[in-house]
N, C-alpha and C positions, 0 to 999 in steps of 0.2 A: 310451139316454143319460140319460131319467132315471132311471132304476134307479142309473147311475152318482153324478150328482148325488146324489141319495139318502143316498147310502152314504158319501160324503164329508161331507156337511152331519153327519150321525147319528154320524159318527166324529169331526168337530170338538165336536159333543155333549159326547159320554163324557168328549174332554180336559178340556172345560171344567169337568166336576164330577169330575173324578179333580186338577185343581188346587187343590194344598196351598200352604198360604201357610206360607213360611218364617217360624221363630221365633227371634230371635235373642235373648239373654243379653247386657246390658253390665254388667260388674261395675266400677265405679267409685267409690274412697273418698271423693273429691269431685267433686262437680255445682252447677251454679249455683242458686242464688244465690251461693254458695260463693266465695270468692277463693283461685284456685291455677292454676299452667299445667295441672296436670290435670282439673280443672274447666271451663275454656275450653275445651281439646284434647276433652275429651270432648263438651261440648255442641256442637261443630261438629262431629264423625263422626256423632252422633246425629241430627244433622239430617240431610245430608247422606247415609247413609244412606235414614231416609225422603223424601228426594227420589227416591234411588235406585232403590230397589223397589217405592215406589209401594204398590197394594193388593196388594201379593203378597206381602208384609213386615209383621211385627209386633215391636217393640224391644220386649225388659221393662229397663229399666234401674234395675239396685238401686245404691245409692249412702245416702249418712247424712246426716243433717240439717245443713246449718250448722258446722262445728265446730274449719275449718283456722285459724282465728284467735281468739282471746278477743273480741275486738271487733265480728267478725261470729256466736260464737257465740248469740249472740242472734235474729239475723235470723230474721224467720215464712217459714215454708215448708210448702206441706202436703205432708202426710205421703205422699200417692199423689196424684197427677194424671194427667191422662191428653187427650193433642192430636193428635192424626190416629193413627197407626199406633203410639203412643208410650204406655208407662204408665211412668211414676219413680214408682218406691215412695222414699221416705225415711227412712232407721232412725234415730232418736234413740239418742244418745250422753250419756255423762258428762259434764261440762264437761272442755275441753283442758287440759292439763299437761303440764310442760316433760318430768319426768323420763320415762325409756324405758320405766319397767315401766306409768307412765300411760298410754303409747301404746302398750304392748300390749295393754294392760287392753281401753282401749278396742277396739282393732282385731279381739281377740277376742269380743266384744261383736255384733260387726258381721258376722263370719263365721260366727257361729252362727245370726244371726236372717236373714242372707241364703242360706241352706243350706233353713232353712225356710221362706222364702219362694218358692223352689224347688222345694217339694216336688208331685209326683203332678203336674207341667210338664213337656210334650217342647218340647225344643230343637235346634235344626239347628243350630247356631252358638253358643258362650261363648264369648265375649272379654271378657277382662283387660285393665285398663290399673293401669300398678303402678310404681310408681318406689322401692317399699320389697319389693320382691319378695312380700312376702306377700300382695297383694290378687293377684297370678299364680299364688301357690300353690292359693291359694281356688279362682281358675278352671280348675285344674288337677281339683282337687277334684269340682267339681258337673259339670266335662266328662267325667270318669270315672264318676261317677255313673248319670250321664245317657245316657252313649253317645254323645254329640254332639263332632263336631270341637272343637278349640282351637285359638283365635288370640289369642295374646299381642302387648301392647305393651310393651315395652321402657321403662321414661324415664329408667333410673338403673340402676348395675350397682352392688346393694346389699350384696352381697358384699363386692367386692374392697375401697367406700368404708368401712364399716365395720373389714376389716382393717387397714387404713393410720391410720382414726381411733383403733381401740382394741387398742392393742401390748399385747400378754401379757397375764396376769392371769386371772381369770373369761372372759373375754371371746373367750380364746382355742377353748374350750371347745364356747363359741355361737356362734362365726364355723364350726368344724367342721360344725358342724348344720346351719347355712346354708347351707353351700358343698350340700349332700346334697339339701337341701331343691330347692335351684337346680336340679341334675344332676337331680333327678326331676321337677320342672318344667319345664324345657328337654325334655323328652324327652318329655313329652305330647302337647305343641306339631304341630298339623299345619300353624300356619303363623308367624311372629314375625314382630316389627318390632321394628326399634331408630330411635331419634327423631336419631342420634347417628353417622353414619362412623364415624365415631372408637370407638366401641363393636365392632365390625365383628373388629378383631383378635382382641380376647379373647374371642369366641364362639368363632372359630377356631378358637386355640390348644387353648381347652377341649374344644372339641366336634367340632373337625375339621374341614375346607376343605367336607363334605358337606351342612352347615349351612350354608344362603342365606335369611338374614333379610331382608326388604324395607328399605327405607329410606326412610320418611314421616317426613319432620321436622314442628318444629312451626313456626307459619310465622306472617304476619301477618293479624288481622280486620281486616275493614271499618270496624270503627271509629277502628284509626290511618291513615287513608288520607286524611286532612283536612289544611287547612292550621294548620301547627302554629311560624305565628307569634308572638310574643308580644303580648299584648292588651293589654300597657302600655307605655307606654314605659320605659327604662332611669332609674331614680330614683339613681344611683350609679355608680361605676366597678368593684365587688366583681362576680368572676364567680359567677354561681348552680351550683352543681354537684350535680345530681340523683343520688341513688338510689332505687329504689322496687321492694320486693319481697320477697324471703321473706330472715330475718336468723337466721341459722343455720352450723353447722361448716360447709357447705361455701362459704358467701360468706365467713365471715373477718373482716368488718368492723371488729370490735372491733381487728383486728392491723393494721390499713392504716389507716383511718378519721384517727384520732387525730394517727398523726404528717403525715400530708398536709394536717390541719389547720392543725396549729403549722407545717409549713414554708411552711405560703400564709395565714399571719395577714393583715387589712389588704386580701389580694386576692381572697379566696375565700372562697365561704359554703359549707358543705354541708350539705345538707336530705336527709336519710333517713327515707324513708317505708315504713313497714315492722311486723313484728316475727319472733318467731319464738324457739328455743329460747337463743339469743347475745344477745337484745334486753337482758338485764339485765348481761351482760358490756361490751356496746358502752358502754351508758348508764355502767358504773363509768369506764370505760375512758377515754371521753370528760370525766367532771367529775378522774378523777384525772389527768390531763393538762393540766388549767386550760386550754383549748381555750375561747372563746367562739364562735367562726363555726360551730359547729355543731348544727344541727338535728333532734330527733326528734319525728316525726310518726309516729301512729296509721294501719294499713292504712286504704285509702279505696275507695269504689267508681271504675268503671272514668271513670264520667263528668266523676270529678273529677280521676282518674289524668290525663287528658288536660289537663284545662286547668294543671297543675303541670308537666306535659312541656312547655309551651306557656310558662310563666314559663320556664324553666332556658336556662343558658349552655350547658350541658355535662350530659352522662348517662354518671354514671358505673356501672361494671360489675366488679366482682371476684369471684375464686376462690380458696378457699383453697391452700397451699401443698403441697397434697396429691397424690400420684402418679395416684389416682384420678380426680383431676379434671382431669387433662390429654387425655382422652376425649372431656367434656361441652360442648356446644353449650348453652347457657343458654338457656331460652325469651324470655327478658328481653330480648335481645339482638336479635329480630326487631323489637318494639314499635321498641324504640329505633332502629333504623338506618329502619325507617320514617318516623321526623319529620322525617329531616335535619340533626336536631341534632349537632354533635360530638358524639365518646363518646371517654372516656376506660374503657381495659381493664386491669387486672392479673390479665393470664391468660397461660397456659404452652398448650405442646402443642398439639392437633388443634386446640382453640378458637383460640387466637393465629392457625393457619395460614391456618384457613376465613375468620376477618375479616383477614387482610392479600391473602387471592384474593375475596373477595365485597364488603368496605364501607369505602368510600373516606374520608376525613377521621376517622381512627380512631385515636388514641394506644396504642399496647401496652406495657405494660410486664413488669417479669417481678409472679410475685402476692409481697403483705408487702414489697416494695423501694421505700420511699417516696421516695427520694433518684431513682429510676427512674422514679417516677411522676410528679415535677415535671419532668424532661426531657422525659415525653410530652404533659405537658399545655402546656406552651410551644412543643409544636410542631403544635397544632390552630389550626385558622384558625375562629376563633368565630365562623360563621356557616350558617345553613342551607343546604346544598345534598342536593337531591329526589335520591334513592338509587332512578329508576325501573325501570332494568333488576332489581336485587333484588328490589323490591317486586311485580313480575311473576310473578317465577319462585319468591318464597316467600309468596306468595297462600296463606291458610286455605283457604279454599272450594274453590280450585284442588288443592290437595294430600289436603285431604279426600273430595274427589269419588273420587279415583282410590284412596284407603285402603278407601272404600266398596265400591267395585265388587269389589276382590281381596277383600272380605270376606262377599261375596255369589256368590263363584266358590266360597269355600271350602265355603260353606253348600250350595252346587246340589251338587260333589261328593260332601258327605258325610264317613261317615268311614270 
């Protein structure tokens, strides 16, 4: 018997020094300090994650300094840190710029020095999070590299948005390359996600019914899960109408903004906090319209995103009028329906569906139909009412635990 003993102890042994601790790759174009839903989305896998695996787990997460906004390009960040099982390197960038070939410039910038940051590194595991395809392609890249599985995330199907934004011309040319790029991408892939149902078709279509991407949306932190009262009282009878977020082709703003303003002179204010590549369209948009009740603010940190959720009547949400956007779930859209605030939407498609079956006191209109969007907003009852069953089932922490683990199944098998 103990010869037996023995021999079980001395062979629990050997496992324990034949245990390799998994290496995982996050390639992400933004991380916090960063302001972006992919920056949020990604620092909660990342944790969550190292909850997950514990000491059996090591993240390298490459990511770029500061850069999604001019206003936070500035922000200090070191360049490598490093907190339990976790090292973020940080690559310095160019300063941000509106036009495309600046954001390629950049983003090539960034796949060259994160290739080398990679180099003479084994990995079990690359994962991509990519909402402009090419931080997947990257992953695609150092996964082939490397020999190591791929797990992409999905946030944006940048393909089809791009064709719909940019008809004929040059463009037609590099939408082709794209479409090839995607097709060799996609096909790397030992495991996807899409953040989006609604994305779900046109995998399909392309890639065939064989194709079963997960679906981890993005959902709400702990930090809008507070009471999101107003701290002042009403100094006026003008309702407050929030947006707050990224100001670009696919919000629209500048085509909706304007005339919802002049149809609610007198009754409505709206405060857009924000910017992005449309910010100087909005801004023409709004002074050539002689519009007063409208407001442009500077992105802000998330602490202060809260107590301006906390002033407002109404949160509003739009999508441009585009085919492609009739897919997207807006990450916007979790923050918001967590305060209880009314929200006013001008959205189409799978978006419209998912909030008229998940959040209650929600105005929809169709996107750019301002005459549409004052019916919806006369028919919100301005007042908080707590969205708890949503806020359950679209939990960050809750949805990210369970992205972890499928990303640590993928790692154990291999490739």
């Amino acid at each position: 018997m103990a010869d037996v003993h023995a021999f079980i102890i001395g062979r629990n042994d050997i496992r324990a020094c034949l245990k390799v601790t998994k290496r995982i790759l996050i390639l992400t174009y933004y991380f916090p300090p960063d302001l972006s839903a992919g920056s949020f989305r990604a620092d909660a896998l990342v944790k969550a994650l190292a909850a997950a695996g514990g000491d059996d787990v090591h993240i390298d997460v490459i990511t770029s300094m500061p850069n999604r906004y001019e206003a936070v390009a500035g922000v200090q960040a070191a360049e490598r840190e490093t907190w339990g099982p976790v090292t973020v390197t940080r690559i310095p960038l160019p300063q941000p710029g509106a036009s495309r070939a600046s954001q390629a410039g950049r983003f090539l910038r960034f796949a060259f020095a994160a290739t080398r940051h990679t180099a003479g590194k084994r990995y079990d595991l690359v994962f991509a999070t990519s909402s402009r395809l090419m931080t997947a392609v990257l992953g695609a890249g150092v996964s082939r590299l490397k020999g190591a599985p791929l797990y992409l995330d999905i946030r944006d199907i940048f393909v089809e948005t791009m064709a719909d934004l940019s008809k004929g011309g040059m463009f037609g040319h590099v939408i082709k390359v794209l479409d090839q790029l995607e097709r060799w991408t996609i096909r790397q892939a030992d495991g996807i996600n899409v953040v989006s149902g609604g994305f779900l078709p046109y995998f399909h279509e392309r890639y065939g019914k064989g194709l079963h991407p997960d679906v981890f949306t993005n959902g709400i932190d702990e930090a809008f899960a507070g009471d999101f009262s107003s701290p002042v009282p009403r100094q006026d009878d003008i309702i407050d109408i929030v947006y707050a977020g990224n100001i670009g082709d696919g919000q629209g703003l500048h085509l909706i903004v304007p005339a919802l303003a002049a149809k609610t002179a007198g009754r409505a204010r709206f405060r857009i906090v924000g910017d992005g590549g449309r910010m100087k369209d909005l801004r023409e948009a709004v002074e050539n319209s002689g519009v007063t009740n409208v407001i442009l603010e500077s992105p802000v940190p998330r602490a202060r995103l809260i107590d301006i959720y906390r002033e407002a009547d109404v949160l509003f949400l739009h999508l441009n009028d585009v085919a492609a956007f009739e897919r997207v779930i807006p990450s916007k859209l979790f923050e918001y329906a967590a305060t209880g605030k009314p929200i006013l939407a001008g959205v189409s498609g799978f978006c419209a569906r998912f909030i008229s079956e998940e959040i209650d006191n929600a105005g929809l209109f169709p996107p750019c139909d301002a005459d549409s969007g004052i019916m919806a907003l006369g028919r919100l009852e301005l007042a908080i009412k707590p969205r708890a069953a949503f806020m359950n089932k679209y939990e960050r922490s809750g949805i990210m635990s369970t992205m972890a683990q499928r990303l640590l199944d993928v790692a154990r098998e291999g490739k």
